[in-house]
Backbone as JSON Lines, residues from 0, in Angstrom:
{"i":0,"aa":"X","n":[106.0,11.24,15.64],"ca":[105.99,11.85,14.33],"c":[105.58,10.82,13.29]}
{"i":1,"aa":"X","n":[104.77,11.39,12.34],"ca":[104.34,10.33,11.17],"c":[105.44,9.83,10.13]}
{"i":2,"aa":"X","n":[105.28,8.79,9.04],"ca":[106.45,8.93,8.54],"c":[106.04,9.56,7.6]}
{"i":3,"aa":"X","n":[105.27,9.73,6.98],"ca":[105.12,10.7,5.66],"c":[103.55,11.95,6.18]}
{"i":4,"aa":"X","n":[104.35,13.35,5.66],"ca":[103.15,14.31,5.97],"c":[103.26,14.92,4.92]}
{"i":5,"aa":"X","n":[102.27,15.55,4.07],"ca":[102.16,16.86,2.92],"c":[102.04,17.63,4.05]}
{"i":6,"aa":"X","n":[102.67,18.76,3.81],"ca":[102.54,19.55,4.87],"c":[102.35,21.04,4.4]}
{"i":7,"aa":"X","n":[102.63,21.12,2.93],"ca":[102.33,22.23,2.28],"c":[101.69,21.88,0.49]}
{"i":8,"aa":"X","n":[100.78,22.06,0.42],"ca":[100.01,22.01,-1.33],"c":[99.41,23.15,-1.72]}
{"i":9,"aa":"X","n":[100.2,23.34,-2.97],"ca":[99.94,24.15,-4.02],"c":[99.47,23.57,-5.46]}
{"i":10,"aa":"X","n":[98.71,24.52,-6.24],"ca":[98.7,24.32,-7.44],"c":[99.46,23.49,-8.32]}
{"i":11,"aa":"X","n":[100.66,23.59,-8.52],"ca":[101.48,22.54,-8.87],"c":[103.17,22.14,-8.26]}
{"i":12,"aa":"X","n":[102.71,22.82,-6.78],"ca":[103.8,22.11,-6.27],"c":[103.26,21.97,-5.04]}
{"i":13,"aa":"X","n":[103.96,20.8,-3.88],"ca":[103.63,20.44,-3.06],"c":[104.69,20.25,-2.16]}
{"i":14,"aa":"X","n":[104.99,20.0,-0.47],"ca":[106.04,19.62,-0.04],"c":[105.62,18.27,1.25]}
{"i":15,"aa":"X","n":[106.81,17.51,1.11],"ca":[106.26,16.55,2.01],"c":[107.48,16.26,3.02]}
{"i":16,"aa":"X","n":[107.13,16.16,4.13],"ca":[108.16,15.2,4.83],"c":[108.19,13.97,4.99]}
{"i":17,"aa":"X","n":[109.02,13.07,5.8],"ca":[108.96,11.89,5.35],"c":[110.39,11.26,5.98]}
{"i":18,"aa":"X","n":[110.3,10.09,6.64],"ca":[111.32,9.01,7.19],"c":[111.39,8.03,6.26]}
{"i":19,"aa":"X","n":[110.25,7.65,5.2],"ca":[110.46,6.91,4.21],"c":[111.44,6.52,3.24]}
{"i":20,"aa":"X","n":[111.86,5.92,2.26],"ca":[112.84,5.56,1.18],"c":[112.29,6.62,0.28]}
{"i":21,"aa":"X","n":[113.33,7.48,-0.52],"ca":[112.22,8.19,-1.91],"c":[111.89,7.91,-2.73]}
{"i":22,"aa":"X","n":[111.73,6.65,-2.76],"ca":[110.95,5.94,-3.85],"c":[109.53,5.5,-3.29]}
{"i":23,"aa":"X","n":[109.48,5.64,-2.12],"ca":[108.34,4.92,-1.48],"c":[107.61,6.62,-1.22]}
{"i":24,"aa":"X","n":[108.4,7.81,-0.87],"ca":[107.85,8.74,-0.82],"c":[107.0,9.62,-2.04]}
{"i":25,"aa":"X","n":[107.54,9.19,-2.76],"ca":[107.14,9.39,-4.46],"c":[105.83,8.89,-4.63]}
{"i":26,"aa":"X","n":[106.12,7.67,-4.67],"ca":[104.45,6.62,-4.53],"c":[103.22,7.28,-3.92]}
{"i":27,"aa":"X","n":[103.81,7.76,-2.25],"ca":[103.04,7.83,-1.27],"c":[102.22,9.14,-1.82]}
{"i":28,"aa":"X","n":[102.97,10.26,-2.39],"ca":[102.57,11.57,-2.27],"c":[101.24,11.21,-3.42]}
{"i":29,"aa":"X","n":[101.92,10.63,-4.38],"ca":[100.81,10.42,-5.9],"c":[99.33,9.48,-5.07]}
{"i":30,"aa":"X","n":[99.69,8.85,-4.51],"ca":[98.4,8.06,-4.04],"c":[97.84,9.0,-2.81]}
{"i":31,"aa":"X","n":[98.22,9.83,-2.19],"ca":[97.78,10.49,-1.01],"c":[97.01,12.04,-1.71]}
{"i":32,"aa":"X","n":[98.31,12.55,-2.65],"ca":[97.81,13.73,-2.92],"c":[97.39,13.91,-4.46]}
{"i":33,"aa":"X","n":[96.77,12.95,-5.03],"ca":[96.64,13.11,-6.54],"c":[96.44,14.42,-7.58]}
{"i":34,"aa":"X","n":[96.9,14.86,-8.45],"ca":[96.74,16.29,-9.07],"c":[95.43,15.95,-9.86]}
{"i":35,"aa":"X","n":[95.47,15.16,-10.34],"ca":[94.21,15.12,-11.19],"c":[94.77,15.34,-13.04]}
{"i":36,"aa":"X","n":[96.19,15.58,-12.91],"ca":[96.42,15.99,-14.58],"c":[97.86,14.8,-14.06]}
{"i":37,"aa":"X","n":[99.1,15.41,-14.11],"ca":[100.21,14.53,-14.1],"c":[100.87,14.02,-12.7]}
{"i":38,"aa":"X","n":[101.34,13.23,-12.53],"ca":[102.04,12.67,-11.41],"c":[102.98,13.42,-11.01]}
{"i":39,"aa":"X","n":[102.91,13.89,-9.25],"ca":[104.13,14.33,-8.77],"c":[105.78,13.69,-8.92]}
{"i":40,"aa":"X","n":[106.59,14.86,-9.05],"ca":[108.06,14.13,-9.44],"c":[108.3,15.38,-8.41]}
{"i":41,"aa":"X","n":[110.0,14.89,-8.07],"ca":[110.76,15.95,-7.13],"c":[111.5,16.86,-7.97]}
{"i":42,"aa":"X","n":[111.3,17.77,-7.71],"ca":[111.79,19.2,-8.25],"c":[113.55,19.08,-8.2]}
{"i":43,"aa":"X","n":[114.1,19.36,-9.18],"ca":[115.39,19.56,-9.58],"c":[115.69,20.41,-8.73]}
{"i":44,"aa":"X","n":[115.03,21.65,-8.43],"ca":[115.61,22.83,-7.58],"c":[115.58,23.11,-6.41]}
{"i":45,"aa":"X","n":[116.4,23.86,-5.58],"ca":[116.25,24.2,-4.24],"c":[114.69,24.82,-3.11]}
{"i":46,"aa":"X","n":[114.72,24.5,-2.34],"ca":[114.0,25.1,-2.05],"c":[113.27,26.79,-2.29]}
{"i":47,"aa":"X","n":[112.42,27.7,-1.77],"ca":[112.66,28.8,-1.39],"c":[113.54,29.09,-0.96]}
{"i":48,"aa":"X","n":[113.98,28.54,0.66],"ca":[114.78,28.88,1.7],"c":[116.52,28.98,0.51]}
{"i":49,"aa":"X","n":[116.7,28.33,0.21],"ca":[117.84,28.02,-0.56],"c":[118.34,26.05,-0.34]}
{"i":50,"aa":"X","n":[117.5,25.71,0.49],"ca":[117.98,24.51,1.05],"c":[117.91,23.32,-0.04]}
{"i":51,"aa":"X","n":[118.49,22.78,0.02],"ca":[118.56,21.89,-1.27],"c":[117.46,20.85,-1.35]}
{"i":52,"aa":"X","n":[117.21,19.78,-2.21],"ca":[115.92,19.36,-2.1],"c":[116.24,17.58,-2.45]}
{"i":53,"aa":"X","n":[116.34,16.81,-1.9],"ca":[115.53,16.75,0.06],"c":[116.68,17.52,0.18]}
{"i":54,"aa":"X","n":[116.35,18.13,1.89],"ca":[117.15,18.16,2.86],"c":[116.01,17.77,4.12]}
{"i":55,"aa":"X","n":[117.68,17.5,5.14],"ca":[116.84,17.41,6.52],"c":[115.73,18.13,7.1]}
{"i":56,"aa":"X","n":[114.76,17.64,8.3],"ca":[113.87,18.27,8.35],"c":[114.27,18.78,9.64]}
{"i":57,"aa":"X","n":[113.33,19.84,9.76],"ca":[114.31,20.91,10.94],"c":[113.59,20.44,12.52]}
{"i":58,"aa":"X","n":[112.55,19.4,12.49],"ca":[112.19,19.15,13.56],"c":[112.89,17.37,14.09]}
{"i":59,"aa":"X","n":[113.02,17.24,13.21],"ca":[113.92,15.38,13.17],"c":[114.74,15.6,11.76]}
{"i":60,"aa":"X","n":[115.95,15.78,12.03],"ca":[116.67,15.68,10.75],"c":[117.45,14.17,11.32]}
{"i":61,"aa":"X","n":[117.74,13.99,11.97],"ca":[117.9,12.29,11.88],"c":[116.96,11.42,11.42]}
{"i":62,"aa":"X","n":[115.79,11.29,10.98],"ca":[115.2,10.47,10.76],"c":[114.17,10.97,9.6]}
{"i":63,"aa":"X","n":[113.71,12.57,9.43],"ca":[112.72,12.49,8.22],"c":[113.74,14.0,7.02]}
{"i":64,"aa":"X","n":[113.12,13.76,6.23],"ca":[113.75,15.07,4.64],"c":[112.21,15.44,4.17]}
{"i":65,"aa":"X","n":[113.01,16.57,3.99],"ca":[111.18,17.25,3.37],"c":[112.08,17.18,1.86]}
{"i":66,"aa":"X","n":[111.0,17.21,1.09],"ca":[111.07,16.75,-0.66],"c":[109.97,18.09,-0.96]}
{"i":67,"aa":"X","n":[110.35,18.57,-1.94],"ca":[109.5,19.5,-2.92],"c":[109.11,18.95,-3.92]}
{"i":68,"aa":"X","n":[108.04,18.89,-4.52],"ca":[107.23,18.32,-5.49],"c":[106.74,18.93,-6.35]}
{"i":69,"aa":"X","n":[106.54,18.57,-7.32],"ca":[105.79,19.63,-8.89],"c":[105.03,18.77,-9.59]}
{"i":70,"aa":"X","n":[103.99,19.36,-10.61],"ca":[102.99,18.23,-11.28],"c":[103.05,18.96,-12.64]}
């Protein structure tokens, strides 16, 4: 498994997983997935699912958190 994947991008939100620190995941997403207007930040709110944001990831939750993102 990689340590950091976008694995879903939208218009102004995005989601990533990640084994990384979230500060290093933050970095990663802005240099990987640039918006072109403002820098990704992690969303205050829950997921869709209801799952909180990070939470574990459902294929390695020992080791990576998916993060929701907004621009």
């Amino acid at each position: 498994m990689k340590d950091f994947i976008v694995y879903a991008n939208g218009l102004v939100h995005c989601s990533v997983c990640s084994s990384l620190p979230e500060e290093d995941v933050v970095l990663r997403v802005n240099i990987a997935n640039p918006t072109g207007v403002t820098p990704w930040r992690i969303v205050e709110e829950k997921f869709k699912t209801g799952e909180p944001n990070p939470c574990p990831c459902d294929k390695y939750p020992d080791t990576h958190k998916h993060y929701l993102f907004t621009c």
